[in-house]
PDB file of N, H, CA, C and O in Angstrom:
ATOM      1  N   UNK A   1     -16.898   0.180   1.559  1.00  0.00           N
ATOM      2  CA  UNK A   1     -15.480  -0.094   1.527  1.00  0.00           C
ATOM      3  C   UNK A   1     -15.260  -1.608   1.498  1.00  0.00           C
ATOM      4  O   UNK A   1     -16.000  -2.361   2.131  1.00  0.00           O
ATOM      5  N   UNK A   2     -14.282  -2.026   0.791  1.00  0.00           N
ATOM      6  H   UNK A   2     -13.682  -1.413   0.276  1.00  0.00           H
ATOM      7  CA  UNK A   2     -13.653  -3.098   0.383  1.00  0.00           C
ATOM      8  C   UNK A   2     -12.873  -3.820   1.302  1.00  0.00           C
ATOM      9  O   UNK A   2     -11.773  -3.374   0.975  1.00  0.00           O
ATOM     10  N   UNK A   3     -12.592  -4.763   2.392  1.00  0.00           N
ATOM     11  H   UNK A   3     -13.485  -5.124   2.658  1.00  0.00           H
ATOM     12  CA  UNK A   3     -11.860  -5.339   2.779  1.00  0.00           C
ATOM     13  C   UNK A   3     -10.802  -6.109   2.246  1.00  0.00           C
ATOM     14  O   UNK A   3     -11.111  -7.112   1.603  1.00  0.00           O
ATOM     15  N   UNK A   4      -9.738  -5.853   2.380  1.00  0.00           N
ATOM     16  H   UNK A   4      -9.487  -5.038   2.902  1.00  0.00           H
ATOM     17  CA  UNK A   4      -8.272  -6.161   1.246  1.00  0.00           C
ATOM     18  C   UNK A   4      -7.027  -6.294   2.542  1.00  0.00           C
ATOM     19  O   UNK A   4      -6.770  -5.711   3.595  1.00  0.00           O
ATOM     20  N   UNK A   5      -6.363  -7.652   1.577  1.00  0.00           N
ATOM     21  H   UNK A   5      -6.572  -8.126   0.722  1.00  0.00           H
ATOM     22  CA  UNK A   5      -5.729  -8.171   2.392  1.00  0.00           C
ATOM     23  C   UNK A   5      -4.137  -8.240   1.375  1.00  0.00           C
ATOM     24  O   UNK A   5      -4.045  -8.534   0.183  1.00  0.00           O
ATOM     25  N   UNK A   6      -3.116  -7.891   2.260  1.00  0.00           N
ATOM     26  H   UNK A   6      -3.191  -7.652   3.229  1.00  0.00           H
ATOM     27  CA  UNK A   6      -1.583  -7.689   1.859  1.00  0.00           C
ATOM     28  C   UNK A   6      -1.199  -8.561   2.245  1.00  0.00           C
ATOM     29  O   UNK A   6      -1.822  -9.422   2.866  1.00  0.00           O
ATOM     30  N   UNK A   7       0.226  -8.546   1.893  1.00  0.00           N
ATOM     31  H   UNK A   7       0.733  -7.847   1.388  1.00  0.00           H
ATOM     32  CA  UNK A   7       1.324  -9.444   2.349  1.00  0.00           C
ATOM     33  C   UNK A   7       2.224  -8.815   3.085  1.00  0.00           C
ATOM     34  O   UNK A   7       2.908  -8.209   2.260  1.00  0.00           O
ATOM     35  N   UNK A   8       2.658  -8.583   4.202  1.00  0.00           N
ATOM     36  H   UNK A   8       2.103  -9.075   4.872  1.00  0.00           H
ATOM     37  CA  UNK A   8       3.713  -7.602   4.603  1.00  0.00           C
ATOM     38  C   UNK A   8       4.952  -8.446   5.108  1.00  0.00           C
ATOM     39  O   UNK A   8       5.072  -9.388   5.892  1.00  0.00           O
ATOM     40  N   UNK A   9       5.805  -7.724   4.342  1.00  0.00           N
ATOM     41  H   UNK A   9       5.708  -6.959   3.705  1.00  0.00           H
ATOM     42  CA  UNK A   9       7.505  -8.594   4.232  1.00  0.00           C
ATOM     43  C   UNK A   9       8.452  -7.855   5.331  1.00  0.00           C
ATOM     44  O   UNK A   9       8.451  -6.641   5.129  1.00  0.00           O
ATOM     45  N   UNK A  10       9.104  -8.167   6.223  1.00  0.00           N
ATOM     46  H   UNK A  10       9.105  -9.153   6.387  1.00  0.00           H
ATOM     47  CA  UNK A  10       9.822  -7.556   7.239  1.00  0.00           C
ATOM     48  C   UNK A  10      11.261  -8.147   7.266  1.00  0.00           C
ATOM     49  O   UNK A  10      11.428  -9.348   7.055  1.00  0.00           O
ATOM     50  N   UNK A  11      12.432  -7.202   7.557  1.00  0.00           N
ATOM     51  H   UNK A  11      12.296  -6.227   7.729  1.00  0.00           H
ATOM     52  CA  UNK A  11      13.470  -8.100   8.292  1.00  0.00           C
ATOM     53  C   UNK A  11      14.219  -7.102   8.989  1.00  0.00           C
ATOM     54  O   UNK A  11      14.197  -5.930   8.613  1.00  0.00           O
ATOM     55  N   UNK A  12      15.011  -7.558  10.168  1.00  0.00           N
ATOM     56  H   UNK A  12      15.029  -8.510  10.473  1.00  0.00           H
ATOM     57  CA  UNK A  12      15.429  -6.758  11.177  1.00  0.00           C
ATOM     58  C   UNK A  12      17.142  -6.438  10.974  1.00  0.00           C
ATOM     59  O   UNK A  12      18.083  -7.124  11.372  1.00  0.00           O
ATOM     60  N   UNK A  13      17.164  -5.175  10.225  1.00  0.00           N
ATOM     61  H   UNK A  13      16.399  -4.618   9.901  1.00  0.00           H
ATOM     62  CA  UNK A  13      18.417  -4.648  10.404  1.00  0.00           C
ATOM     63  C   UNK A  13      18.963  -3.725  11.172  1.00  0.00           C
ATOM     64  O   UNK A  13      18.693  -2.529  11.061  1.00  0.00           O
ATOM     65  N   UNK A  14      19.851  -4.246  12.093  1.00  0.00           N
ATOM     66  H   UNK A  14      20.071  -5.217  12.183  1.00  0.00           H
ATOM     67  CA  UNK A  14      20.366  -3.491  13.457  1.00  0.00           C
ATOM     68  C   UNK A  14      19.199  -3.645  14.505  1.00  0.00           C
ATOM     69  O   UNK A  14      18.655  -4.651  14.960  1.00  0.00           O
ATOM     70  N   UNK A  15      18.934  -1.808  14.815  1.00  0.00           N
ATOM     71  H   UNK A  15      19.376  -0.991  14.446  1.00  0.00           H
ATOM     72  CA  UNK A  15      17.465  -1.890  15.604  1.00  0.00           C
ATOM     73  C   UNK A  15      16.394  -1.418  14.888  1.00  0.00           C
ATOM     74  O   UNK A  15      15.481  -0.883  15.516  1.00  0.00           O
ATOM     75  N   UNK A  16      16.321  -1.526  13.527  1.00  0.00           N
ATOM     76  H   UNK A  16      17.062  -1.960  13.017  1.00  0.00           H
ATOM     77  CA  UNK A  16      15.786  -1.279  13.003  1.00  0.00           C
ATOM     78  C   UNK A  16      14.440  -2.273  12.306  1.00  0.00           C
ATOM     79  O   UNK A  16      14.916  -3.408  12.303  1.00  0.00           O
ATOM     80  N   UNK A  17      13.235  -2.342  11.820  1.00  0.00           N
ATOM     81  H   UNK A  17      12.848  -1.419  11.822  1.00  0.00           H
ATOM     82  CA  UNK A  17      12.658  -3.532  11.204  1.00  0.00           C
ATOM     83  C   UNK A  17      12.540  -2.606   9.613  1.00  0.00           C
ATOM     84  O   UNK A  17      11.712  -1.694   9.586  1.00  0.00           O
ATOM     85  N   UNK A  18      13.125  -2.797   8.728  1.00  0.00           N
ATOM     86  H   UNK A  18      13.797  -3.537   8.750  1.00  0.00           H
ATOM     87  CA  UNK A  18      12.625  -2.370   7.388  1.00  0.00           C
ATOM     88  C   UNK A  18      11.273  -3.439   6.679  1.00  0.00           C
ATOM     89  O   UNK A  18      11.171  -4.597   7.084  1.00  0.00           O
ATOM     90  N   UNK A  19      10.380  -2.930   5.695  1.00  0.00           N
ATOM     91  H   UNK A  19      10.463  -1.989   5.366  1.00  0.00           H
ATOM     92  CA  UNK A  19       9.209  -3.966   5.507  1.00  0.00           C
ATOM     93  C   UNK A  19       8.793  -3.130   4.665  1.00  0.00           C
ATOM     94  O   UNK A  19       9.200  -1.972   4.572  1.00  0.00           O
ATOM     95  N   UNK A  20       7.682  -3.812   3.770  1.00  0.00           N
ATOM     96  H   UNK A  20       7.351  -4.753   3.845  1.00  0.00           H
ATOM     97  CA  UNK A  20       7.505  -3.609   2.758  1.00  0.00           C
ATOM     98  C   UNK A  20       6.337  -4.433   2.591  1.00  0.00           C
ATOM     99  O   UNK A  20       6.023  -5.057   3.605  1.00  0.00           O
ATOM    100  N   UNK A  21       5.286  -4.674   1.119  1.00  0.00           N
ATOM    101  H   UNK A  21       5.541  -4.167   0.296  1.00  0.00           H
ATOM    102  CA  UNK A  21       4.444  -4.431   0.632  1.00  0.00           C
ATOM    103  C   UNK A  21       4.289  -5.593  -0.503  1.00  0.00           C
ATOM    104  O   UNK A  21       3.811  -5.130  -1.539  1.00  0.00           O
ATOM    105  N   UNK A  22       4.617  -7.189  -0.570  1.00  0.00           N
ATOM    106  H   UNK A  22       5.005  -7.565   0.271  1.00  0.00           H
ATOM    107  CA  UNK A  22       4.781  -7.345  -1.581  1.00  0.00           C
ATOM    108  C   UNK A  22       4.265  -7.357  -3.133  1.00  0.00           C
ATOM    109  O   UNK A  22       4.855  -7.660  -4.170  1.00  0.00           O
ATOM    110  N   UNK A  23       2.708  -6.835  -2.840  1.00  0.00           N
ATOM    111  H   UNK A  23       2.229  -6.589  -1.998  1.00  0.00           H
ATOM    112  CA  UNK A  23       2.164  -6.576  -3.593  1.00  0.00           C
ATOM    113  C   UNK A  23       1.963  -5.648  -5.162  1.00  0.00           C
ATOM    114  O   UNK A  23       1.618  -5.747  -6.340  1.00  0.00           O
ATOM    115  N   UNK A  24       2.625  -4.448  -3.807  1.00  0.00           N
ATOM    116  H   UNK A  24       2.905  -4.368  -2.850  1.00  0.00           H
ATOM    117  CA  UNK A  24       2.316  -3.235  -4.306  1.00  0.00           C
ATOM    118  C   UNK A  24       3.717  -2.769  -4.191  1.00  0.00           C
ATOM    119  O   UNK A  24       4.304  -2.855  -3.112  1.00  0.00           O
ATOM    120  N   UNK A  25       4.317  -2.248  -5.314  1.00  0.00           N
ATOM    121  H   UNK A  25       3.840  -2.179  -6.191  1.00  0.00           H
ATOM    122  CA  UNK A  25       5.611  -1.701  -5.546  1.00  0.00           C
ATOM    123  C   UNK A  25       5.711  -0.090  -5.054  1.00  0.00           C
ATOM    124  O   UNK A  25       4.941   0.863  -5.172  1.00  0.00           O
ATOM    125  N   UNK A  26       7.025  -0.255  -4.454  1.00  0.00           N
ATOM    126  H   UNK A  26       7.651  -1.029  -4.358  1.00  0.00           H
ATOM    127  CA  UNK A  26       6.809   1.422  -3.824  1.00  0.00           C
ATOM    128  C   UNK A  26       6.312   1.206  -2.502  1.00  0.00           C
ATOM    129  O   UNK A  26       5.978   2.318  -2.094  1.00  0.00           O
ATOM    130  N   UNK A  27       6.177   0.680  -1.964  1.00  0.00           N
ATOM    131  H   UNK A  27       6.449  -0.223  -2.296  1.00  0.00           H
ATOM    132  CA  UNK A  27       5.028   0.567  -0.570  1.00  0.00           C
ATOM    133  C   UNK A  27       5.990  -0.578   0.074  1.00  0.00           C
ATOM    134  O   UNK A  27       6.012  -1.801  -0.064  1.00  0.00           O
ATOM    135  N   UNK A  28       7.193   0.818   1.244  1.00  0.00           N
ATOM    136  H   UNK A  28       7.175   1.811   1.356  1.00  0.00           H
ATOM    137  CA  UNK A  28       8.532   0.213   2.181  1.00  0.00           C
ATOM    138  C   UNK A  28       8.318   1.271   2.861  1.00  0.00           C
ATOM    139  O   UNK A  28       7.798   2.332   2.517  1.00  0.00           O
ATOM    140  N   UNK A  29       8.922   0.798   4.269  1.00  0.00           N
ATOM    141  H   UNK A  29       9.345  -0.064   4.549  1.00  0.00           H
ATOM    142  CA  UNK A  29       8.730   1.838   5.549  1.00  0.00           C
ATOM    143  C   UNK A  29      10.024   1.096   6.280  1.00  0.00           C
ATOM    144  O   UNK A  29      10.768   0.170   5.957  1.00  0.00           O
ATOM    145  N   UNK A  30       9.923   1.889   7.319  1.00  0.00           N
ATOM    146  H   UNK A  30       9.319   2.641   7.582  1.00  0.00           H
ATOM    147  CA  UNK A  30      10.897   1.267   8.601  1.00  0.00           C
ATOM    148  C   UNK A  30      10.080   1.424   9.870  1.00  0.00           C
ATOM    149  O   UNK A  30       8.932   1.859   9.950  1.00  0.00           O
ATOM    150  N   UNK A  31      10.975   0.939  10.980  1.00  0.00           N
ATOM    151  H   UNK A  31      11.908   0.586  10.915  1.00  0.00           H
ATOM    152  CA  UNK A  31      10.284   1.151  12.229  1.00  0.00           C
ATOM    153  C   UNK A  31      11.239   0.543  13.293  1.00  0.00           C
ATOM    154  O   UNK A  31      12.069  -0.340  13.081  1.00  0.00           O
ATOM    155  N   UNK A  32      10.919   1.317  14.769  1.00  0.00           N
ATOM    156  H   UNK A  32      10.244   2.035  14.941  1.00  0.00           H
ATOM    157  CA  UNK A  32      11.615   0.708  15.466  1.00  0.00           C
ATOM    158  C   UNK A  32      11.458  -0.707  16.207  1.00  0.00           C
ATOM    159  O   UNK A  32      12.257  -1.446  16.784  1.00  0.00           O
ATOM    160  N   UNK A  33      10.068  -0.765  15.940  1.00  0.00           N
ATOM    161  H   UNK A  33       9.419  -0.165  15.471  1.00  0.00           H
ATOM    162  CA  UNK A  33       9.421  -1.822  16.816  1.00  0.00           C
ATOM    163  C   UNK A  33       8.670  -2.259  15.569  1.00  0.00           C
ATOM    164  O   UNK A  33       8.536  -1.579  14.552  1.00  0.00           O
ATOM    165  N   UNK A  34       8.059  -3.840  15.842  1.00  0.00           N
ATOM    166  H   UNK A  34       8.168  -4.392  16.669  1.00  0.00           H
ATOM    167  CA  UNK A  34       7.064  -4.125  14.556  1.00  0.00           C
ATOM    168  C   UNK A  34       5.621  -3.259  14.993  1.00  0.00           C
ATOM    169  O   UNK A  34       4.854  -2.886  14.105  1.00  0.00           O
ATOM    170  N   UNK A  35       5.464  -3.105  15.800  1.00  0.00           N
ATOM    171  H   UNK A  35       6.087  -3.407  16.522  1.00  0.00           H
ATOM    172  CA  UNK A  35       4.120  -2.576  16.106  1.00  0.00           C
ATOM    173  C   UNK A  35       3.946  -1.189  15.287  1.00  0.00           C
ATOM    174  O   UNK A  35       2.957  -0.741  14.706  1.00  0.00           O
ATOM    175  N   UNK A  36       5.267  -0.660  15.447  1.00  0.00           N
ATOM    176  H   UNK A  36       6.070  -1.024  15.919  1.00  0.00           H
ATOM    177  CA  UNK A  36       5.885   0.585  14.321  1.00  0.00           C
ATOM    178  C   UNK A  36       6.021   0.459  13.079  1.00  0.00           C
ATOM    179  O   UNK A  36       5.752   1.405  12.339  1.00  0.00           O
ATOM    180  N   UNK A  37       6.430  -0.636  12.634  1.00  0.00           N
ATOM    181  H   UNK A  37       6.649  -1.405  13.236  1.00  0.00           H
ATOM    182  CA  UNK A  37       6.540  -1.183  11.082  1.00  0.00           C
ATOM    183  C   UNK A  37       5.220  -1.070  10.633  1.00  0.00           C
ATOM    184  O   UNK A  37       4.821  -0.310   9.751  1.00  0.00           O
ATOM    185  N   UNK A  38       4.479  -1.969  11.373  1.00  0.00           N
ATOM    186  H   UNK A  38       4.803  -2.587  12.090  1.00  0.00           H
ATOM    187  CA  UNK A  38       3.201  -2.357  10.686  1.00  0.00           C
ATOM    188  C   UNK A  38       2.338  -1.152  10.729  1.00  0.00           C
ATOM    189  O   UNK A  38       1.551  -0.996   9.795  1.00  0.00           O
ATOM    190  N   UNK A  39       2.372  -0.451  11.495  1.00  0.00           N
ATOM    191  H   UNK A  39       3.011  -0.577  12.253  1.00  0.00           H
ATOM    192  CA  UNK A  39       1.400   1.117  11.837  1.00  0.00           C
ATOM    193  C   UNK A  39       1.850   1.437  10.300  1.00  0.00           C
ATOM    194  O   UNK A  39       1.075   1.265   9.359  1.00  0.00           O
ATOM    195  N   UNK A  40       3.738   2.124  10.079  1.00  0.00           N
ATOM    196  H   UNK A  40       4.367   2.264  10.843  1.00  0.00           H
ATOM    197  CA  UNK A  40       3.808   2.800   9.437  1.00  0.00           C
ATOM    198  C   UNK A  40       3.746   2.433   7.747  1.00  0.00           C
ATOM    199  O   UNK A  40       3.820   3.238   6.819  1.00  0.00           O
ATOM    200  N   UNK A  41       3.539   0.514   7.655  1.00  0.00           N
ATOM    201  H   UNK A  41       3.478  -0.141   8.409  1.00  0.00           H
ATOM    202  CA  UNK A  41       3.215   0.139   6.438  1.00  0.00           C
ATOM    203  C   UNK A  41       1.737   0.016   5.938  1.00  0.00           C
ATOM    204  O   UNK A  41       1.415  -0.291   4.790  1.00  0.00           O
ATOM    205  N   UNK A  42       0.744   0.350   7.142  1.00  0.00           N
ATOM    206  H   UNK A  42       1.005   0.600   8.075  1.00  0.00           H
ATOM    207  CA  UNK A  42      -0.413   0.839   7.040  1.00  0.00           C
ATOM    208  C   UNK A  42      -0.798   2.318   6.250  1.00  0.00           C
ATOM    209  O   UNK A  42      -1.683   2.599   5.442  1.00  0.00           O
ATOM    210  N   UNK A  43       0.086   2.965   6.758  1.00  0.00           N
ATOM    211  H   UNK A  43       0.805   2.737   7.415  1.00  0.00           H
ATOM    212  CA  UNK A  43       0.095   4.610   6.551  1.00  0.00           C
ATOM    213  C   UNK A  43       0.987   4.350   4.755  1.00  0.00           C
ATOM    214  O   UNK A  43       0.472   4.873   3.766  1.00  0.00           O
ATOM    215  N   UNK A  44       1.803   3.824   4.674  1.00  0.00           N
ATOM    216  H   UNK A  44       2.221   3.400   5.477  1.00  0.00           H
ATOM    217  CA  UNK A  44       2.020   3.970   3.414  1.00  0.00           C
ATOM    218  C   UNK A  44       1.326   3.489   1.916  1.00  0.00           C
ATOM    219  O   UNK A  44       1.287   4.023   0.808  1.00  0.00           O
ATOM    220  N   UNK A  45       0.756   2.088   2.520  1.00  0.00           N
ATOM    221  H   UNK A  45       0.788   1.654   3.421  1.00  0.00           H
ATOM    222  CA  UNK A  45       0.159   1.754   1.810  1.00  0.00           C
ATOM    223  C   UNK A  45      -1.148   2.831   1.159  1.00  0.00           C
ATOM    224  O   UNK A  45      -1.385   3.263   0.031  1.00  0.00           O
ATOM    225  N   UNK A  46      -1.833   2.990   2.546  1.00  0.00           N
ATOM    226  H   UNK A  46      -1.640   2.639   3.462  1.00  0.00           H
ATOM    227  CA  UNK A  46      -2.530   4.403   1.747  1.00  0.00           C
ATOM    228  C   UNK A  46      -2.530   5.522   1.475  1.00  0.00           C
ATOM    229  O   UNK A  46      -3.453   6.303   1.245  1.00  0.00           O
ATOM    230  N   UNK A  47      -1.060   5.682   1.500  1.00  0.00           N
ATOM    231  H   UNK A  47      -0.309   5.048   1.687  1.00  0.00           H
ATOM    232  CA  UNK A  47      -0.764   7.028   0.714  1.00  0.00           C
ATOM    233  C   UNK A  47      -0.319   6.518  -0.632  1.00  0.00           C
ATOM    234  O   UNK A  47      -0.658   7.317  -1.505  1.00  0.00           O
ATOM    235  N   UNK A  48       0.584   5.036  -1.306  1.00  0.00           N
ATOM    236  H   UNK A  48       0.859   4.387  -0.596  1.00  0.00           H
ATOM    237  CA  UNK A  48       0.222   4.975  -2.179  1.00  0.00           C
ATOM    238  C   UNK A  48      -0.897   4.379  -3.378  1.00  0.00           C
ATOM    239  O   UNK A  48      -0.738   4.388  -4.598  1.00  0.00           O
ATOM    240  N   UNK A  49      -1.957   3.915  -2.668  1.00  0.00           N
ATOM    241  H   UNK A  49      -2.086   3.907  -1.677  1.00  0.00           H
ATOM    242  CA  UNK A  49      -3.076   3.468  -3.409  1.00  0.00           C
ATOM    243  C   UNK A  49      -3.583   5.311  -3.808  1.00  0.00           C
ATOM    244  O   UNK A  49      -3.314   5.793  -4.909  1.00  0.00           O
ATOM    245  N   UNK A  50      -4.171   5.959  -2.932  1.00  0.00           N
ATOM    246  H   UNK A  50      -4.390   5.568  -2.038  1.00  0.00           H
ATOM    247  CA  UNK A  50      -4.734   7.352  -2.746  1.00  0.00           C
ATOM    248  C   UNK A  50      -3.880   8.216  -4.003  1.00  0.00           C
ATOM    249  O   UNK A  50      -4.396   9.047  -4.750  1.00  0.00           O
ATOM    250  N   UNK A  51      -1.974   7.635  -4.015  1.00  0.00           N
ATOM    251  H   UNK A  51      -1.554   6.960  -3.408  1.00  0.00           H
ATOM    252  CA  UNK A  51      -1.630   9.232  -4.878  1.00  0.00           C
ATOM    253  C   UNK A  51      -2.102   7.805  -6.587  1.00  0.00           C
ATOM    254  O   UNK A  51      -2.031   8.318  -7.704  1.00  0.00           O
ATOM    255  N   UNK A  52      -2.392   6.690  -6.538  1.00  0.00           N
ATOM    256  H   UNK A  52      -2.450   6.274  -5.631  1.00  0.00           H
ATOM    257  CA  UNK A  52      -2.472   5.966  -7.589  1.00  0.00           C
ATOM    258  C   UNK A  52      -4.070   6.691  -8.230  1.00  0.00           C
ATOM    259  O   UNK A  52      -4.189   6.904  -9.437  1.00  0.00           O
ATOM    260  N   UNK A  53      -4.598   6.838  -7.771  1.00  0.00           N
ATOM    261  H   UNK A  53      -4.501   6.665  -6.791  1.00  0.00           H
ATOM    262  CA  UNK A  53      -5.921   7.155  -7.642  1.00  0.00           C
ATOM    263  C   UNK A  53      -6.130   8.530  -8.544  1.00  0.00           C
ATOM    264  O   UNK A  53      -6.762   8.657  -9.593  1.00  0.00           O
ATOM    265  N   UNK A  54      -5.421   9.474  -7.820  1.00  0.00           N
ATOM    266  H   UNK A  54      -4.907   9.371  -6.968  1.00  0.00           H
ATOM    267  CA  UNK A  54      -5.328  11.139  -7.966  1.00  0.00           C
ATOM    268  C   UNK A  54      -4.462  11.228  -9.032  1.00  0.00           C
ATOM    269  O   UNK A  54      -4.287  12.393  -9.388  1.00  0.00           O
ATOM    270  N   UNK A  55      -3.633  10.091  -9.900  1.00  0.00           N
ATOM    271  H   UNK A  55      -3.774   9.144  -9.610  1.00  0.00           H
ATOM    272  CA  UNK A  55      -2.516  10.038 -11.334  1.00  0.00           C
ATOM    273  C   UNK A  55      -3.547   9.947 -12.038  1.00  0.00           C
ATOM    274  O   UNK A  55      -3.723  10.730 -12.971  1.00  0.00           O
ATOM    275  N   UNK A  56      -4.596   8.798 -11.681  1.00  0.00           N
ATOM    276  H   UNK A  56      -4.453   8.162 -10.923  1.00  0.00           H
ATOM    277  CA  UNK A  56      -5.499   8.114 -12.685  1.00  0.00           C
ATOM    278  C   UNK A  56      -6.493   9.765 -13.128  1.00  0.00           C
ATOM    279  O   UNK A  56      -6.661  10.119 -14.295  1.00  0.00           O
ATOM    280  N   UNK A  57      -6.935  10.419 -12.115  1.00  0.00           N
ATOM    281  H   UNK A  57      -6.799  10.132 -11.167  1.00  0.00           H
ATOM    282  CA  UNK A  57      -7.758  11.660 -12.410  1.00  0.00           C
ATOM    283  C   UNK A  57      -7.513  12.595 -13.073  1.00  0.00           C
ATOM    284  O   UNK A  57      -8.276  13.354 -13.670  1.00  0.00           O
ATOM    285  N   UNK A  58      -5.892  12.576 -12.964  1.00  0.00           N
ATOM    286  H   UNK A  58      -5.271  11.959 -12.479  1.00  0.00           H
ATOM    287  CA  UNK A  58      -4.876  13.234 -13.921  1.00  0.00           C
ATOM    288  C   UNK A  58      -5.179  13.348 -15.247  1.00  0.00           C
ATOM    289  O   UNK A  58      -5.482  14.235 -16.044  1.00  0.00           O
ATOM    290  N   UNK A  59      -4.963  11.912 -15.226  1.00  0.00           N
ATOM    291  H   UNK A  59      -4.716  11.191 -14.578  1.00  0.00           H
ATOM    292  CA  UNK A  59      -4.444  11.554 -16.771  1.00  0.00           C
ATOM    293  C   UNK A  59      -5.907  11.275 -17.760  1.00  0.00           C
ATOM    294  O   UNK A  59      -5.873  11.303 -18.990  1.00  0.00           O
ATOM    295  N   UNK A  60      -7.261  10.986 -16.890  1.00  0.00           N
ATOM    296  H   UNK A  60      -7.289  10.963 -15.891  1.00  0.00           H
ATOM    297  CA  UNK A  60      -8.199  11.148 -17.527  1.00  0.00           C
ATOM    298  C   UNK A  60      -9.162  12.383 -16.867  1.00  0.00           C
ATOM    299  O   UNK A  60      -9.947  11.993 -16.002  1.00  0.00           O
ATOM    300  N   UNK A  61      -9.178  13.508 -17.116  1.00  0.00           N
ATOM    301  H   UNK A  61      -8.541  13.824 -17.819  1.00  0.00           H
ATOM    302  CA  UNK A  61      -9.509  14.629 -15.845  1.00  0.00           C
ATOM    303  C   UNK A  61     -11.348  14.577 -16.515  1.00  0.00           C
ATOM    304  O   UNK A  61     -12.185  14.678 -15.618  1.00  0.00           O
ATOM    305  N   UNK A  62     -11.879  14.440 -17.874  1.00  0.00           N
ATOM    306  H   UNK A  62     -11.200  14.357 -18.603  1.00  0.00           H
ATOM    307  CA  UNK A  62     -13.059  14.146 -18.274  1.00  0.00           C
ATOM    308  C   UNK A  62     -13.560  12.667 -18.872  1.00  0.00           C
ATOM    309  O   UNK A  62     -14.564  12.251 -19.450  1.00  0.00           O
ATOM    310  N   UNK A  63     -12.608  12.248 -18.523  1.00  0.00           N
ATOM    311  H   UNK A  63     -11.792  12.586 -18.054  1.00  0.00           H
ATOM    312  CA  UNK A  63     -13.088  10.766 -19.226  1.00  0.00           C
ATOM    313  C   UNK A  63     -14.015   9.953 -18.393  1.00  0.00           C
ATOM    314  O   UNK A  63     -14.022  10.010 -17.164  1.00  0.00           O
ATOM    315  N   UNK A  64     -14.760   9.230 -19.070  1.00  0.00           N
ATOM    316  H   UNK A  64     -14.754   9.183 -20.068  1.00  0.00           H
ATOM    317  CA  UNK A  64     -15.847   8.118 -18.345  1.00  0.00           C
ATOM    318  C   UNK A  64     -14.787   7.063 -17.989  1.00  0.00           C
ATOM    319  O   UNK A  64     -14.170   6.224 -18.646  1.00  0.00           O
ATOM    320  N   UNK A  65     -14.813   7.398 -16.802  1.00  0.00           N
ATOM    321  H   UNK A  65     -15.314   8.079 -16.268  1.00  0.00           H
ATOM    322  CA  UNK A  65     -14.058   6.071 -16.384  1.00  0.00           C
ATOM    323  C   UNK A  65     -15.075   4.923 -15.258  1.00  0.00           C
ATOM    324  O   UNK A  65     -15.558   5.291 -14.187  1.00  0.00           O
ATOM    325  N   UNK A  66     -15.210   3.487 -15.856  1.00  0.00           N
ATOM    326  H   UNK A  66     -14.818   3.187 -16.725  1.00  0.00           H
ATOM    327  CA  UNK A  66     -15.854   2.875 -15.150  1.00  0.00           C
ATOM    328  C   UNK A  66     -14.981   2.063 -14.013  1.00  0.00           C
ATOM    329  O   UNK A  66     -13.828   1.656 -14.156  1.00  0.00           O
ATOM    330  N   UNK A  67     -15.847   1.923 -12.805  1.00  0.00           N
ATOM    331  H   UNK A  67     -16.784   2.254 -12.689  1.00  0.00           H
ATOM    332  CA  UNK A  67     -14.980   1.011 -11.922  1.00  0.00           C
ATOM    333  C   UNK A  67     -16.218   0.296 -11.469  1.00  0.00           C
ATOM    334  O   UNK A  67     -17.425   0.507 -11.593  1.00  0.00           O
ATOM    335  N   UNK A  68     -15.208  -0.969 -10.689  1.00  0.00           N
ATOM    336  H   UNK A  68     -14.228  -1.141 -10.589  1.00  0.00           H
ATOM    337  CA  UNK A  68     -16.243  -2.036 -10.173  1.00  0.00           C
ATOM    338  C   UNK A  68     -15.161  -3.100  -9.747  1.00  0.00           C
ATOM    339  O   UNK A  68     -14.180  -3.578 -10.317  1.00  0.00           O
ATOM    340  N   UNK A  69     -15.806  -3.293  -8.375  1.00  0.00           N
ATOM    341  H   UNK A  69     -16.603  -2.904  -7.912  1.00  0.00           H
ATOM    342  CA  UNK A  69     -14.749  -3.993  -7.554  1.00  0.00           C
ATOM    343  C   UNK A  69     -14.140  -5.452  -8.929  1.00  0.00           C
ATOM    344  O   UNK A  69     -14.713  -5.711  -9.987  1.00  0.00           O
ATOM    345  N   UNK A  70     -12.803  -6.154  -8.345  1.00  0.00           N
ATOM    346  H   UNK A  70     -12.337  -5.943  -7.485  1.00  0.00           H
ATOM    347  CA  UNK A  70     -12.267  -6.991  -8.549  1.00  0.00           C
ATOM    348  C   UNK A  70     -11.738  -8.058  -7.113  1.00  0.00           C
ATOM    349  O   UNK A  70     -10.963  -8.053  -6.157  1.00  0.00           O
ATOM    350  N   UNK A  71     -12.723  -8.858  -7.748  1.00  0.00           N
ATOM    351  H   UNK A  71     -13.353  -8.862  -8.525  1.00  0.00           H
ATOM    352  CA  UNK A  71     -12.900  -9.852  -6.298  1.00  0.00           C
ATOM    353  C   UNK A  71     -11.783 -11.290  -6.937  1.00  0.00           C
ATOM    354  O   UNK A  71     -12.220 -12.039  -7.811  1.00  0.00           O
ATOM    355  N   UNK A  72     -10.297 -11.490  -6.319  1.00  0.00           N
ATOM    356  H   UNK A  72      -9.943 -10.881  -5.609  1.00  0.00           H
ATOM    357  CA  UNK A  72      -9.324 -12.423  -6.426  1.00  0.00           C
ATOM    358  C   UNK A  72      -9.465 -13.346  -5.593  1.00  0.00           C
ATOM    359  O   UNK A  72      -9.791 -13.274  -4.408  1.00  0.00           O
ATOM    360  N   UNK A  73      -9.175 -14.369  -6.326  1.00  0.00           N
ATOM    361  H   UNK A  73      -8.911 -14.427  -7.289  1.00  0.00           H
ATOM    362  CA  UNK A  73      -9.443 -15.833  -4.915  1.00  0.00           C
ATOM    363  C   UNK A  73      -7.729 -16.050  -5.690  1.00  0.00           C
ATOM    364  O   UNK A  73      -7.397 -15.950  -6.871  1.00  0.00           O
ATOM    365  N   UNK A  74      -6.980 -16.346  -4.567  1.00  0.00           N
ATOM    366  H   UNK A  74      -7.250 -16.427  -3.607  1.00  0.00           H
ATOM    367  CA  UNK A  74      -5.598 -17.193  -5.072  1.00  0.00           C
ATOM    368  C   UNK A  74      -5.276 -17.835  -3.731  1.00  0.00           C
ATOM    369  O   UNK A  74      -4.299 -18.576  -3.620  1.00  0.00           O
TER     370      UNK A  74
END
């Protein structure tokens, strides 16, 4: 496994913290607490890398598909 690092965007409306993903589109949660935010932008994030994954198997269900990490320096 790959160690990978996000950006996580937060701001506090009411009692609420809404946050998000800036990376990865689609990938927003809420929470009551940040400790809650961040748990539940954990949990989303890999539910959407995982359903990105299971489209890709989809759409090629016999194809040779090659992978191999992509290592970003920015």
């Amino acid at each position: 496994m790959i160690d990978m690092s996000y950006t996580s965007a937060y701001i506090k409306r009411g009692k609420w913290y809404i946050g998000w993903i800036e990376e990865v589109p689609g990938v927003n949660t809420q929470g009551k607490t940040l400790k809650e935010l961040r748990n539940n932008l954990k949990e989303a994030l890999v539910l959407v890398l995982e359903a990105s994954k299971e489209e890709i198997k989809k759409e090629h269900p016999r194809g040779r598909i090659m992978r191999e990490p992509l290592l970003l320096n920015v």
